[in-house]
C-alpha positions in Angstrom: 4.3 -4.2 17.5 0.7 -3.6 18.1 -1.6 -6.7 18.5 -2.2 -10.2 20.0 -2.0 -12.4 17.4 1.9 -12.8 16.3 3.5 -14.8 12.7 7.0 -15.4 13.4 9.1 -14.5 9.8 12.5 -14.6 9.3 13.0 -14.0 13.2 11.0 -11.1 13.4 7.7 -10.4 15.1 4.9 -9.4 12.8 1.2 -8.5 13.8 -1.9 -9.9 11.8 -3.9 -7.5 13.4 -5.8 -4.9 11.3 -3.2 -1.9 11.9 -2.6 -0.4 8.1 -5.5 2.3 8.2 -7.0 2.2 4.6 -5.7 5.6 3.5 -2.2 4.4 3.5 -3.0 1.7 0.6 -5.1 4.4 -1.0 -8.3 2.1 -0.8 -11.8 3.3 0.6 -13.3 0.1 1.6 -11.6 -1.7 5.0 -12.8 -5.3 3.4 -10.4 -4.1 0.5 -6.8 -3.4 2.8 -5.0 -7.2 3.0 -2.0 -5.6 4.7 -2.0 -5.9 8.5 1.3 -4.6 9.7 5.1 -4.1 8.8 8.5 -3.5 9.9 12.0 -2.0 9.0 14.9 -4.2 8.7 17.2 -1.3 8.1 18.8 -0.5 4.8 15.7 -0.2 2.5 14.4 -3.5 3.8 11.2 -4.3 5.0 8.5 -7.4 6.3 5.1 -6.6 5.6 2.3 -8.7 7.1 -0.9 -9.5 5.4 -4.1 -11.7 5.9 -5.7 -13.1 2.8 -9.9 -14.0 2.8 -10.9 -17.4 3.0 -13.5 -16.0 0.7 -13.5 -12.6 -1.1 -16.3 -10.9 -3.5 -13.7 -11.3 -6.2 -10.7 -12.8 -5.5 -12.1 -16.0 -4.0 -10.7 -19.0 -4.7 -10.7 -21.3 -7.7 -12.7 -24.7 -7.7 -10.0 -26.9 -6.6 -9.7 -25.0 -3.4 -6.6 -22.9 -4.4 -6.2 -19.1 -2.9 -7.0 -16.4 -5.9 -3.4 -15.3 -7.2 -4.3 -11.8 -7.8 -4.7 -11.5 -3.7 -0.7 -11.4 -4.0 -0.8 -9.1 -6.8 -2.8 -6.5 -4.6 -0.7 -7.2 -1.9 2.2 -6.5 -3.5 0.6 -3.1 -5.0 -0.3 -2.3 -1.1 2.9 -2.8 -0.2 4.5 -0.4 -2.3 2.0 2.5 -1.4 2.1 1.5 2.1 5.9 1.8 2.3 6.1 5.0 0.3 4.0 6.7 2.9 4.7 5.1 6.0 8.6 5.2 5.2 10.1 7.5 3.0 7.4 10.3 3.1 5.5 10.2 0.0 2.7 12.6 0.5 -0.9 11.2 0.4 -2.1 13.4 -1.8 0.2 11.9 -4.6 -0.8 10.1 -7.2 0.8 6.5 -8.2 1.4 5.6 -11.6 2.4 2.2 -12.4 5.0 0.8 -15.0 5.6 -2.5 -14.7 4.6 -5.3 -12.5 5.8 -9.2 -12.2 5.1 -12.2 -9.9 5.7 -16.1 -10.0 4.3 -18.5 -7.7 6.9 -21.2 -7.1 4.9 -23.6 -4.6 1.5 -23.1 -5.9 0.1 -25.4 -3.0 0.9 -23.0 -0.3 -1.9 -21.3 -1.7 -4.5 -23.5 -0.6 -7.5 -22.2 1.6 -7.2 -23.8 5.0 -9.5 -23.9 8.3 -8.1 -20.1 8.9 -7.0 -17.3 7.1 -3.4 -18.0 5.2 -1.3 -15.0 6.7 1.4 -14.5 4.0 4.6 -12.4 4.9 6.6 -10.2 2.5 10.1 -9.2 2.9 10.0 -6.4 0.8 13.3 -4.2 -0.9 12.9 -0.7 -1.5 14.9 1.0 -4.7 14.9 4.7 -5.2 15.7 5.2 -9.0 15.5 8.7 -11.4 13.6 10.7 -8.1 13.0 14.8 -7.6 11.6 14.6 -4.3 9.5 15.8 -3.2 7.5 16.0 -6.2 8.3 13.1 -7.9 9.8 10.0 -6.6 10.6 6.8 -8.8 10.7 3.4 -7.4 10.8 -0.4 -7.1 10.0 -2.7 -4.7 10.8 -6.3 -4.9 9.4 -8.8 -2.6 9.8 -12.4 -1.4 6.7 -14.1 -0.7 6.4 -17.0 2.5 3.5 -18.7 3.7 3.3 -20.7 6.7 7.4 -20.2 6.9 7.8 -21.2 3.5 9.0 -19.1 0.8 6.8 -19.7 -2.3 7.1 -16.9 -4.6 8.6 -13.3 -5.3 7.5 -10.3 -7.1 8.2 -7.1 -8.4 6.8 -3.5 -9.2 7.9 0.1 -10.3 5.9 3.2 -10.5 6.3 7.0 -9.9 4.7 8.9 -7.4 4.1 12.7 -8.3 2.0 15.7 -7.1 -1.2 17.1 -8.4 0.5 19.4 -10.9 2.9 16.8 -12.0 0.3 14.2 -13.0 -2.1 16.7 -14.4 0.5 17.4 -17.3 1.1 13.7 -17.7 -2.3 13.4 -18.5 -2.5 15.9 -20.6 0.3 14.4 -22.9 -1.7 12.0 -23.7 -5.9 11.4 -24.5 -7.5 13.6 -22.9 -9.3 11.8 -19.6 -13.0 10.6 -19.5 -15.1 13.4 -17.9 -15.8 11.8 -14.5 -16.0 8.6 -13.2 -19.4 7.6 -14.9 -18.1 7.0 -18.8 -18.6 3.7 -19.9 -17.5 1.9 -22.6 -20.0 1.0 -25.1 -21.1 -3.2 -25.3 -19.1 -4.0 -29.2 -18.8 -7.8 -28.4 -20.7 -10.3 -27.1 -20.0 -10.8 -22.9 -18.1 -14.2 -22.7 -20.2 -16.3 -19.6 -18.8 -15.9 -16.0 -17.7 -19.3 -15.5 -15.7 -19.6 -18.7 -13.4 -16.7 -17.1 -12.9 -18.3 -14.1 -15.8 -15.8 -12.5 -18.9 -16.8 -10.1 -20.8 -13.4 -11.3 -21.9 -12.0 -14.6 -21.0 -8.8 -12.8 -17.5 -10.2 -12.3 -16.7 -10.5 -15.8 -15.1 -7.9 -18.2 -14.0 -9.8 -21.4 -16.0 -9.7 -24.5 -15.7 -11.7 -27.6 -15.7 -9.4 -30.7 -13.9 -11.7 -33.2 -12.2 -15.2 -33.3 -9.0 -13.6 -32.2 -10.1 -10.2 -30.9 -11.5 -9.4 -27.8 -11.8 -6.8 -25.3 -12.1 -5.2 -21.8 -15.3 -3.6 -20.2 -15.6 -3.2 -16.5 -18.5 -1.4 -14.9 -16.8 1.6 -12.8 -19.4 0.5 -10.1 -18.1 -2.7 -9.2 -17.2 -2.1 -6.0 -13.7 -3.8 -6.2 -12.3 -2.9 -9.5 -13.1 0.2 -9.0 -13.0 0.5 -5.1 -12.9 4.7 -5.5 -13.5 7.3 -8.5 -10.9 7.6 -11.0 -9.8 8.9 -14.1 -8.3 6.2 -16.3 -8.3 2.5 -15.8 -6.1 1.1 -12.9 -3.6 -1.5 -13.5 -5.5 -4.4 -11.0 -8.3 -3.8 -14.1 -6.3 -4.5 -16.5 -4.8 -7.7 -14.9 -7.8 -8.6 -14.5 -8.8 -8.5 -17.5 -5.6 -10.3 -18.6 -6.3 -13.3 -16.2 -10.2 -13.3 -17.0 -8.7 -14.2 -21.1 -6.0 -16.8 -20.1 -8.4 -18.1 -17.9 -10.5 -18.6 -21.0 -7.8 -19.4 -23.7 -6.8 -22.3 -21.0 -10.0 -23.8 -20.7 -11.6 -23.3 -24.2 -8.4 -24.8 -26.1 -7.8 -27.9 -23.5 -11.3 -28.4 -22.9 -10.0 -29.2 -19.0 -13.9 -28.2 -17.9 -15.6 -31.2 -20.1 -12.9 -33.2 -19.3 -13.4 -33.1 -15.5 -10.2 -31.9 -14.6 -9.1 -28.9 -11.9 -9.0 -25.3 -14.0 -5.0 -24.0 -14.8 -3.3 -22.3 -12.2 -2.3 -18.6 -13.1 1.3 -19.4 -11.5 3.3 -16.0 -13.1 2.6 -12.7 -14.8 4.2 -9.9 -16.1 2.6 -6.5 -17.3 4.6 -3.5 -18.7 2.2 -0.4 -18.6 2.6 1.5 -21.7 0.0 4.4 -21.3 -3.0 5.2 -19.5 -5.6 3.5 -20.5 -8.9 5.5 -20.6 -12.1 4.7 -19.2 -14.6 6.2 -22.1 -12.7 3.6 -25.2 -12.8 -0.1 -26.0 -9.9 -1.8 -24.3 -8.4 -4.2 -27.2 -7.0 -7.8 -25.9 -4.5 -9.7 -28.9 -3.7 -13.0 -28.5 0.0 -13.4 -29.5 0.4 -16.7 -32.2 2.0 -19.5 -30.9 -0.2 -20.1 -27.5 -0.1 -23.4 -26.6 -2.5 -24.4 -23.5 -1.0 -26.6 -20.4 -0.6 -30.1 -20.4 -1.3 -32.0 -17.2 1.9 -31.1 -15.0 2.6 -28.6 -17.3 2.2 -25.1 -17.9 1.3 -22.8 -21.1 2.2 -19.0 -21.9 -0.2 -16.6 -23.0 1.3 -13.3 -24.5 -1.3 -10.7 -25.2 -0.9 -6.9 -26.3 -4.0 -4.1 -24.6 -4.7 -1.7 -28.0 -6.9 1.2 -26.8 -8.0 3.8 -30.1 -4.8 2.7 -32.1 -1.9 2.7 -29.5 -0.4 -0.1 -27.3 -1.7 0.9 -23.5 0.0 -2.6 -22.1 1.3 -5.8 -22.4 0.9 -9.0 -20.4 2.6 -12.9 -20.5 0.8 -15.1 -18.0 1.9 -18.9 -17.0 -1.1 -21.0 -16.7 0.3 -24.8 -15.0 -1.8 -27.1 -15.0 -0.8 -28.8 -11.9 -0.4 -32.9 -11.1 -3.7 -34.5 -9.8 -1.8 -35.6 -7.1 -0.8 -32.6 -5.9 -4.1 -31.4 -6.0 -6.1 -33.1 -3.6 -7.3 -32.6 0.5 -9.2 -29.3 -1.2 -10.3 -27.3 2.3 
């Protein structure tokens, strides 16, 4: 394995070097490629290597000293393109749709930021399913998470990868795409302040208000994260983001943890099932589902919400927000 600096996983020998060129994790920024390295265990298995920020332009962490949760969530999406092109010869020039995606944290306080960089492993499962290589190939890939030799949470996600042609009719099926990458959607609500969705930035935050129970996503296709290169519909990191920016809220507008002094909730799992592409030149409807009750201290609360874009469903989302023990939350690096 290329390198110097060595995690031990499982047994096996894993770089933390930078060694995944950015083109295999289809991102154009080098400050935006978390994976460092990975390695076959035979039989569709695999350990990938990442290194996580200490600090990050978005995914930074939270205010009790806890690594952002969505660092995972990329990871896990730049494992999957890593592997299909490293591994089973997925062209570059395909294009990855998403269906469904799902993590849990288990041991939220391996999360938190230390003196160096946390280093998280994945041991990753490959599953070929409904596939006509080499034009379109359908997949899962499952992955345990550890941390400092301890496993502390798993995820999940399945797309399809097809060619040029291939996705050009899928996106004809549906609305027809925004014409370039410089539509915007136009401001309906009122911008809810960055630090009520967990955000540093007013340029950080895409959730609006537009009614007591409505409200709605609208990212800038400049940000240079969110939209790290052109495309022609909204990716699915967006869209969790926009889902976690909301709980975030729900969490601390119903407990009122922020006036009471205590550390935010913990975005501890998620799951989104993409229903269509979501376009970049419509409002992005967010619907609370009834019954959301926020976390109690050592508890944790469930937020269900439905993405409505011009009349059809384009996603769904249930989060976990824990609000953890004091106790546990202390020693903040």
């Amino acid at each position: 394995m290329k390198g110097i600096h060595i995690a031990e996983a499982s047994g096996h020998r894993l770089s933390h070097l930078q060694t995944v060129p950015r083109h295999m994790v289809h991102r154009a920024a080098v400050s935006e490629v978390f994976l460092t390295d990975a390695q076959s265990l035979g039989g569709d298995r695999f350990l990938v290597a990442a290194q996580w920020p200490r600090d990050h332009a978005l995914y930074y962490p939270d205010s009790d000293g806890l690594t952002d949760p969505l660092l995972f969530a990329e990871t896990i999406r730049q494992s999957m393109v890593y592997l299909a092109h490293a591994y089973y010869d997925v062209p570059l020039t395909h294009h990855f749709i998403g269906s469904d995606f799902h993590f849990e944290i288990t041991d939220p306080e391996m999360f938190r930021v230390t003196a160096v960089p946390l280093q998280p492993v994945l041991e990753a499962r490959w599953t070929e399913l409904d596939s006509r290589p080499p034009n379109r190939v359908s997949l899962r890939v499952d992955v345990e998470l550890t941390i400092a030799g301890s496993v502390c949470g798993r995820g999940s996600i399945s797309a399809i990868a097809v060619d040029a042609k291939r996705y050009g009719i899928l996106r004809r099926r549906g609305a027809a795409p925004a014409a370039g990458a410089q539509a915007l959607v136009p401001q309906q609500g009122t911008r809810i302040p960055a630090a009520f969705v967990g955000r540093l930035r007013e340029k950080d935050c895409v959730l609006e208000r537009v009614s007591s129970r409505d409200w709605q996503i609208r990212a800038a296709v400049g940000h240079a994260v969110l939209f790290d290169h052109p495309t022609d519909h909204v990716p699915m990191m967006v869209m969790l983001e926009g889902f976690r920016q909301l709980g975030h809220h729900l969490s601390r507008t119903s407990s009122m943890r922020a006036e009471a002094g205590e550390p935010p909730a913990f975005l501890t799992a998620v799951s989104i099932d993409c229903l269509a592409f979501a376009e970049l030149d419509a409002p992005i409807r967010l619907q609370v589902h009834d019954g959301y009750e926020p976390a109690s201290r050592g508890g944790a609360g469930e937020v269900r919400v439905d993405a409505v874009q011009s009349g059809r469903g384009v996603a769904t989302a249930a989060m976990v927000w824990a609000a953890l023990p004091v106790a546990d939350r202390v020693g903040v690096a």
